[in-house]
C-alpha positions as CSV (number, residue, x, y, z in Angstrom):
1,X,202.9,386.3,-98.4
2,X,204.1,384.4,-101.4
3,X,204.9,380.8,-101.4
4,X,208.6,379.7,-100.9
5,X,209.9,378.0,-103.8
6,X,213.4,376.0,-103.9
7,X,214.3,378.6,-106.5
8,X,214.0,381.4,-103.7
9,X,216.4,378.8,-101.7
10,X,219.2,377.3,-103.8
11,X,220.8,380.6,-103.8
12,X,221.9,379.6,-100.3
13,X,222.6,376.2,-100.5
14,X,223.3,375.6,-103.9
15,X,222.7,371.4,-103.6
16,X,219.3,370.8,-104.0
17,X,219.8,367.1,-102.2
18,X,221.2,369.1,-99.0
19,X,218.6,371.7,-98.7
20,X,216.0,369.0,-98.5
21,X,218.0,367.2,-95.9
22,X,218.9,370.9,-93.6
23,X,215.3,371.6,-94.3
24,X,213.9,368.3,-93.3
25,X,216.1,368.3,-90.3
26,X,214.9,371.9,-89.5
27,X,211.3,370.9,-89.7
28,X,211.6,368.0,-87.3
29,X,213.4,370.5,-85.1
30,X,210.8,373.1,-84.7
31,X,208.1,370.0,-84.6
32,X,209.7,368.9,-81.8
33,X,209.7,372.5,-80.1
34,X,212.5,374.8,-81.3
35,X,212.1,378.8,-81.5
36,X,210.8,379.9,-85.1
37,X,212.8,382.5,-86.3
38,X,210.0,383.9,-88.7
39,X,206.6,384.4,-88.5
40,X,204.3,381.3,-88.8
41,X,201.8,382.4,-90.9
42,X,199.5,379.5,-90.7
43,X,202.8,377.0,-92.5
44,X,203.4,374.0,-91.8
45,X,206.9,373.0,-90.5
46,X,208.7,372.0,-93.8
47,X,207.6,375.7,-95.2
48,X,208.6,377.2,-92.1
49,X,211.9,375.7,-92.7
50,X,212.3,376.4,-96.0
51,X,211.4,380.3,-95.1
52,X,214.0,380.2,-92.4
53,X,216.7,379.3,-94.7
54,X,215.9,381.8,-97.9
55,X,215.2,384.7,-95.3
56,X,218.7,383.4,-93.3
57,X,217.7,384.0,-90.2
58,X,219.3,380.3,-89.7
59,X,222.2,379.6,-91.6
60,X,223.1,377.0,-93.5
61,X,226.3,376.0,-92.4
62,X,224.8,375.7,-88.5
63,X,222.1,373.2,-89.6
64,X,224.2,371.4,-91.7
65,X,226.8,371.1,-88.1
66,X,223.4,370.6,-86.3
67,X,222.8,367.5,-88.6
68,X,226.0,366.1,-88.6
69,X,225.6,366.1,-85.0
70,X,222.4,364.5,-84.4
71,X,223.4,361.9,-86.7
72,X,226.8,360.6,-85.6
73,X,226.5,357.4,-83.4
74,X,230.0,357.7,-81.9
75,X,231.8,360.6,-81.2
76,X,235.4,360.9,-81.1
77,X,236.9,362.8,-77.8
78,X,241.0,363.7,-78.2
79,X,243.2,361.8,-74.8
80,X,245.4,363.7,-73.6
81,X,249.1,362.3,-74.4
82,X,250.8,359.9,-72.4
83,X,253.3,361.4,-70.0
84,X,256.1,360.5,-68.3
85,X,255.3,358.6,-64.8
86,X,257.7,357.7,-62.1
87,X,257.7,354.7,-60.3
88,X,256.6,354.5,-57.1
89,X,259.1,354.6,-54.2
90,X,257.5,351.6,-52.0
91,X,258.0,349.3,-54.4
92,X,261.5,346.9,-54.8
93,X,262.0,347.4,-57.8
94,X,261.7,351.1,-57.7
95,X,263.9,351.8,-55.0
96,X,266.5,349.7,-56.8
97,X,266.1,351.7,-60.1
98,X,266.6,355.1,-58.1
99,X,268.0,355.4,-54.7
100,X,267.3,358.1,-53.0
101,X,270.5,360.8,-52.6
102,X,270.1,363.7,-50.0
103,X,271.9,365.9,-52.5
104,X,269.6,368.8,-53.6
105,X,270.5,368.9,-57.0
106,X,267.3,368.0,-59.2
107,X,269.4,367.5,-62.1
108,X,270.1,364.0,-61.2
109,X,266.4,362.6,-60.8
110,X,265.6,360.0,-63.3
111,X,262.2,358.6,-64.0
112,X,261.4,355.6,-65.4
113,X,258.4,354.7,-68.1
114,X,256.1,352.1,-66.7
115,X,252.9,351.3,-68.9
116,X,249.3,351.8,-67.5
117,X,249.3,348.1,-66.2
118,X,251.7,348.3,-64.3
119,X,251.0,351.0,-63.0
120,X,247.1,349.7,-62.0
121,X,249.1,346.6,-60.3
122,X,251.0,349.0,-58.2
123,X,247.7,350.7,-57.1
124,X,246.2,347.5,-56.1
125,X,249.0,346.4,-53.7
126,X,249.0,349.7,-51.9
127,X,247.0,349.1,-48.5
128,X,244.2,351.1,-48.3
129,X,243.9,353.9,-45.9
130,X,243.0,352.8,-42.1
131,X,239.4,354.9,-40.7
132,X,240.0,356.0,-37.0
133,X,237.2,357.5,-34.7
134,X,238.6,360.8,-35.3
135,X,237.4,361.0,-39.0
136,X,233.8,360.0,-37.3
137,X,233.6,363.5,-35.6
């Protein structure tokens, strides 16, 4: 079998600079134990590589995410948005905000922002729950 040249490659990834880096982070890949996707042949890992990627049986743009991946130190995960929490009913100051009606007419419930602290301090002063013998059983 002929020898892979970077010519046979740069048709696929057209930097030269980024198809030593996807082909370097390929090689250390299989060297640490990932699938070949080609025959061996008696190559070593950076030719191995280099096959992979002119015969595309591992494309490009899924080494380059690969990469990117392995590299990154810290990865950004998207919160959820605040929403909208009422206040708790035990406390004073909630049960002045919003009385309680026995009308059944949800239009008129009104909730009240409170920020996370708050809402941790209003945690804290509940009383935990009490254990009787029956939970024991």
């Amino acid at each position: 079998m002929a020898r892979v040249t970077v010519e046979d490659c740069i048709e696929k990834v057209e930097n030269r600079f980024e198809l030593v880096l996807l082909a370097s982070h390929r090689a250390r890949l299989l060297a640490s134990g990932a699938p070949l996707t080609v025959d061996r042949d008696r190559d070593k890992n950076p030719v191995v590589a280099l096959r992979e990627i002119g015969d595309e049986t591992i494309t490009a743009d899924d080494l380059k995410e690969q990469l990117i991946h392995s590299l990154q130190k810290y990865v950004e995960v998207d919160e959820p948005e605040a929403e909208t929490v009422p206040l708790l009913s035990s406390s004073p100051a909630a049960a002045a905000v919003a009385p309680q009606t026995n009308s059944s007419d949800d239009s008129e419930v009104s909730f009240d922002r409170m920020s996370e602290e708050d809402l941790l301090r209003g945690l804290e002063n509940l009383a935990p729950p009490t254990e009787t013998d029956e939970e024991g059983d």
